[in-house]
One Martini backbone bead per residue (centre of mass of N, CA, C, O) as a GRO file, in nm:
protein
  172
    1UNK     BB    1  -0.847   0.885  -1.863
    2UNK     BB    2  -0.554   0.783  -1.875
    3UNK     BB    3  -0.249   0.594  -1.739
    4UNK     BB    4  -0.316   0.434  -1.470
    5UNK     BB    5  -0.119   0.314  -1.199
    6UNK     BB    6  -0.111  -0.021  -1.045
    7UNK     BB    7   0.037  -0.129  -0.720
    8UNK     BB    8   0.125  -0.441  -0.614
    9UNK     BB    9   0.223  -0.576  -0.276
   10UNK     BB   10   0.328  -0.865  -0.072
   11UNK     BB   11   0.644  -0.840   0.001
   12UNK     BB   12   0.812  -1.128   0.109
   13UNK     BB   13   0.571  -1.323   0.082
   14UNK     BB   14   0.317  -1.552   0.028
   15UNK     BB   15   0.028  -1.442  -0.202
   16UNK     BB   16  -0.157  -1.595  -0.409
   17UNK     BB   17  -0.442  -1.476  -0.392
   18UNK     BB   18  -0.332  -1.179  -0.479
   19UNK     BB   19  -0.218  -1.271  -0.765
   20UNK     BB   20  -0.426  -1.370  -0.883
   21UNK     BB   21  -0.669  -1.194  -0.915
   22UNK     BB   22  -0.500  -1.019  -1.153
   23UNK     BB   23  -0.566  -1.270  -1.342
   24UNK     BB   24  -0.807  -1.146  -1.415
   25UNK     BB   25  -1.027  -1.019  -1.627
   26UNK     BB   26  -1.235  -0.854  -1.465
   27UNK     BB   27  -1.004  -0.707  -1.288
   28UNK     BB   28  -0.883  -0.548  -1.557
   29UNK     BB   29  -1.167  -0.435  -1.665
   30UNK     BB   30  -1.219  -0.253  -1.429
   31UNK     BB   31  -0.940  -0.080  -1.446
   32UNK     BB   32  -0.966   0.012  -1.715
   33UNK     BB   33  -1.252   0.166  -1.690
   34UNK     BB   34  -1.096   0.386  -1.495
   35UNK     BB   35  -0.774   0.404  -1.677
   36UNK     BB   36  -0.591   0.213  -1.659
   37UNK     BB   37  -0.262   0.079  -1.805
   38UNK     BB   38  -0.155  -0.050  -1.565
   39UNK     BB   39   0.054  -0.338  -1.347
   40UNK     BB   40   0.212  -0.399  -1.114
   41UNK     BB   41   0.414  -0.677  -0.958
   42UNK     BB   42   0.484  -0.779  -0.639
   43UNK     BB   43   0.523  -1.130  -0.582
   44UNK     BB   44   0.758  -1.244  -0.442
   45UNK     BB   45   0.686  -1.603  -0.330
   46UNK     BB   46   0.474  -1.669  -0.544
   47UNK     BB   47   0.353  -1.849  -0.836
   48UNK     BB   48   0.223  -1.651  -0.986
   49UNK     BB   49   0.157  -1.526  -1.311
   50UNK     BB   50   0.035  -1.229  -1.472
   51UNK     BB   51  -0.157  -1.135  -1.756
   52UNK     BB   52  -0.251  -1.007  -1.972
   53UNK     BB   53  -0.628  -0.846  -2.020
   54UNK     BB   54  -0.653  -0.673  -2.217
   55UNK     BB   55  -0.573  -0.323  -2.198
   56UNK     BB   56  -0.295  -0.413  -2.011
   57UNK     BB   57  -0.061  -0.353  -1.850
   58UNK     BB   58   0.180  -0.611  -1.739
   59UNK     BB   59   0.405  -0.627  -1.456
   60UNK     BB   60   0.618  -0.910  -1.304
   61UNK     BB   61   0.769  -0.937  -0.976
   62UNK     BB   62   0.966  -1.063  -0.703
   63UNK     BB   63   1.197  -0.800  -0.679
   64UNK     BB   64   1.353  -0.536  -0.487
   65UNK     BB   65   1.553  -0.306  -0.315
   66UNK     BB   66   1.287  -0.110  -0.388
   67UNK     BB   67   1.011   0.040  -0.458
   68UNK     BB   68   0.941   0.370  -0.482
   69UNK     BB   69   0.884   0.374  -0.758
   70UNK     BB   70   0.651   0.201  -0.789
   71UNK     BB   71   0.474   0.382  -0.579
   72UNK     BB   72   0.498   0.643  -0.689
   73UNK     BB   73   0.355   0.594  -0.991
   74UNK     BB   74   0.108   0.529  -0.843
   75UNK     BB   75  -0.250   0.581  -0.790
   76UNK     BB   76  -0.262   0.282  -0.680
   77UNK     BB   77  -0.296   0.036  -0.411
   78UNK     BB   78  -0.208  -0.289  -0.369
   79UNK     BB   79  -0.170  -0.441  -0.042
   80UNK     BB   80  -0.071  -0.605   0.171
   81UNK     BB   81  -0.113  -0.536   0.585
   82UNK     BB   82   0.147  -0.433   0.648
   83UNK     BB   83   0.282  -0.192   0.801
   84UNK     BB   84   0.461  -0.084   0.621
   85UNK     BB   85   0.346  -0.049   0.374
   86UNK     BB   86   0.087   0.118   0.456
   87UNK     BB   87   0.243   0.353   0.590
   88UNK     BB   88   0.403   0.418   0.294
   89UNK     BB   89   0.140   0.476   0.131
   90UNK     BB   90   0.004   0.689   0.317
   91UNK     BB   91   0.252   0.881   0.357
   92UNK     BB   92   0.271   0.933   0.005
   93UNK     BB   93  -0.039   0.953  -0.099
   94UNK     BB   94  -0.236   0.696  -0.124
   95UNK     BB   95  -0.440   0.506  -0.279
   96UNK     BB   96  -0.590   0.237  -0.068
   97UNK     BB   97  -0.574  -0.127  -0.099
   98UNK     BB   98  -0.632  -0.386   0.174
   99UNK     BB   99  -0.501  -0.719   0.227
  100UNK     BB  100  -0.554  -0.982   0.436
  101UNK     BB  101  -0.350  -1.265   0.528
  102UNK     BB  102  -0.526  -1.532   0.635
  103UNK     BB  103  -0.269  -1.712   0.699
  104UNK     BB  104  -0.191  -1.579   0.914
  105UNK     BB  105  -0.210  -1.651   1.240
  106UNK     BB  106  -0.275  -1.346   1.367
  107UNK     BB  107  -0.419  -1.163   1.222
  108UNK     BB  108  -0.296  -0.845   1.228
  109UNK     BB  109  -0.375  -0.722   0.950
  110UNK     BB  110  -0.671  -0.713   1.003
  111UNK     BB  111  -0.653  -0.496   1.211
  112UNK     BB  112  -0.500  -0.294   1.097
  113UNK     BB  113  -0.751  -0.272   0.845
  114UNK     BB  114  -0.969  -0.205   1.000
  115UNK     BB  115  -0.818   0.073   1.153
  116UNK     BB  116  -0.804   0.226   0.915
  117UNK     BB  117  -1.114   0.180   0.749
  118UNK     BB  118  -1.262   0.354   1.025
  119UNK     BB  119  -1.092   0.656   0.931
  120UNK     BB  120  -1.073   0.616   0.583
  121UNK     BB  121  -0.770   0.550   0.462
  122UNK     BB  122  -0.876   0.221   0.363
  123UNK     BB  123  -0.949  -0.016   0.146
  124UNK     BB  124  -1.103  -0.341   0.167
  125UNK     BB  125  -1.006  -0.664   0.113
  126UNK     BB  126  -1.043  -0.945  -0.099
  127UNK     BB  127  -0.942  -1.167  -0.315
  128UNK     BB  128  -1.287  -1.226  -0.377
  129UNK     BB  129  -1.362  -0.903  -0.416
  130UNK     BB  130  -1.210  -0.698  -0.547
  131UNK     BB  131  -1.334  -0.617  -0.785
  132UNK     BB  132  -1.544  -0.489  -0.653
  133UNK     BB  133  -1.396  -0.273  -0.501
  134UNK     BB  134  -1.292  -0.130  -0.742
  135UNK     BB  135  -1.552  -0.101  -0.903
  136UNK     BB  136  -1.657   0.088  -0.681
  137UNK     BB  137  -1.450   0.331  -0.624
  138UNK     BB  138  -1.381   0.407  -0.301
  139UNK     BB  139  -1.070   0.487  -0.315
  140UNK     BB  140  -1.147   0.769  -0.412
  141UNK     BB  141  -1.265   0.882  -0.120
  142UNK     BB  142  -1.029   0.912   0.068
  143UNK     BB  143  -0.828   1.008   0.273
  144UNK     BB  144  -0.587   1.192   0.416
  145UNK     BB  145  -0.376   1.171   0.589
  146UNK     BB  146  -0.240   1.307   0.878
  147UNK     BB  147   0.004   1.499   0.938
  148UNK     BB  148   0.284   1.488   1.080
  149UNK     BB  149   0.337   1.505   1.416
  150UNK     BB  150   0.699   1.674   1.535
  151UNK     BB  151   0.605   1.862   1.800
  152UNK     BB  152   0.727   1.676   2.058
  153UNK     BB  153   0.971   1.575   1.931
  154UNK     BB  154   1.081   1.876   1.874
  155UNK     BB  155   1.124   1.893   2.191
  156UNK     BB  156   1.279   1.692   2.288
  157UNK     BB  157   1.532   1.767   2.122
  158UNK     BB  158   1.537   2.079   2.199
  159UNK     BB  159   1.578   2.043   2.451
  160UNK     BB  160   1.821   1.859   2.526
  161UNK     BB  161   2.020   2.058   2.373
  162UNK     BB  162   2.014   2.267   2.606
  163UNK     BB  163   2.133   2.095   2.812
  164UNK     BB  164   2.383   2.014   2.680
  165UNK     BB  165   2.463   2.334   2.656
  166UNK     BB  166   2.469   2.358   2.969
  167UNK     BB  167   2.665   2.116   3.064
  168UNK     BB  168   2.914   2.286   2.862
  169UNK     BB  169   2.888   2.560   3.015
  170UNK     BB  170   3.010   2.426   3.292
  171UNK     BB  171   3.263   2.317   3.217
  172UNK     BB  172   3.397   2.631   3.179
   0.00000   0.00000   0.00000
């Protein structure tokens, strides 16, 4: 049961306490009895810089042109709450841990978190909790997001196409 990697990501912002909180001992013990062996840190514009505590590889940077490879690799992500991301690890069928950055003005981050985990689609946890929230292992238990359905969208499509096809035959 070895081999999992968890792929950490704050977006473009700056999140030290949810950088920081990976740099602990507990949290790295927590995940490594879970069977990860790996960590990536996609650390934004944070201070800290995470390193390995007991058996696990830590990997930390702080941009790249793309997660998707690092995402694509993940088994676990923990994420900032941004929408973006949050959506792409959805779609992706990642099991997700949303922290939401407590520091943003109007709180969005928390009600997008509150609004998926609602759902089942993600666990929430906060800098404070996550060892506990990991250690739960609640985020094994998620939903699967349901299939994007493009049936309306292929519809309006799909008519457009034909008025388009009418227009231009009535032109001959």
């Amino acid at each position: 049961m070895t081999g999992y990697k968890c792929f950490v990501t704050v977006g473009t912002t700056k999140f030290d306490e949810l950088v920081e909180a990976f740099d602990s001992e507990i949290l790295q013990e927590k995940l490594f009895s879970q069977g990860f062996e790996q960590i990536v840190i996609q650390k934004g514009r944070s201070r800290a810089t995470p390193v390995a505590r007991g058996g696990l590889k830590v990997e930390v940077y702080e941009y790249k042109p793309s997660l998707r490879e690092d995402m694509d690799a993940a088994d676990l992500i923990v994420s900032h709450a941004g929408a973006g991301s949050v959506m792409e690890s959805l779609r992706m069928g990642k099991k997700l841990v949303v922290v939401a950055n407590q520091a943003l003005m109007d709180n969005h981050q928390m009600e997008l978190a509150d609004a998926m985990a609602a759902r089942g689609l993600v666990d929430v946890a906060t800098p404070h909790n996550i060892a506990e929230v990991i250690g739960s292992g609640r985020y094994k238990k998620l939903k699967s997001p349901p299939p994007l359905d493009l049936g309306p969208m292929s519809e309006t499509v799909m008519k457009s196409i034909a008025e388009l096809e009418q227009r231009d035959r009535k032109k001959l």
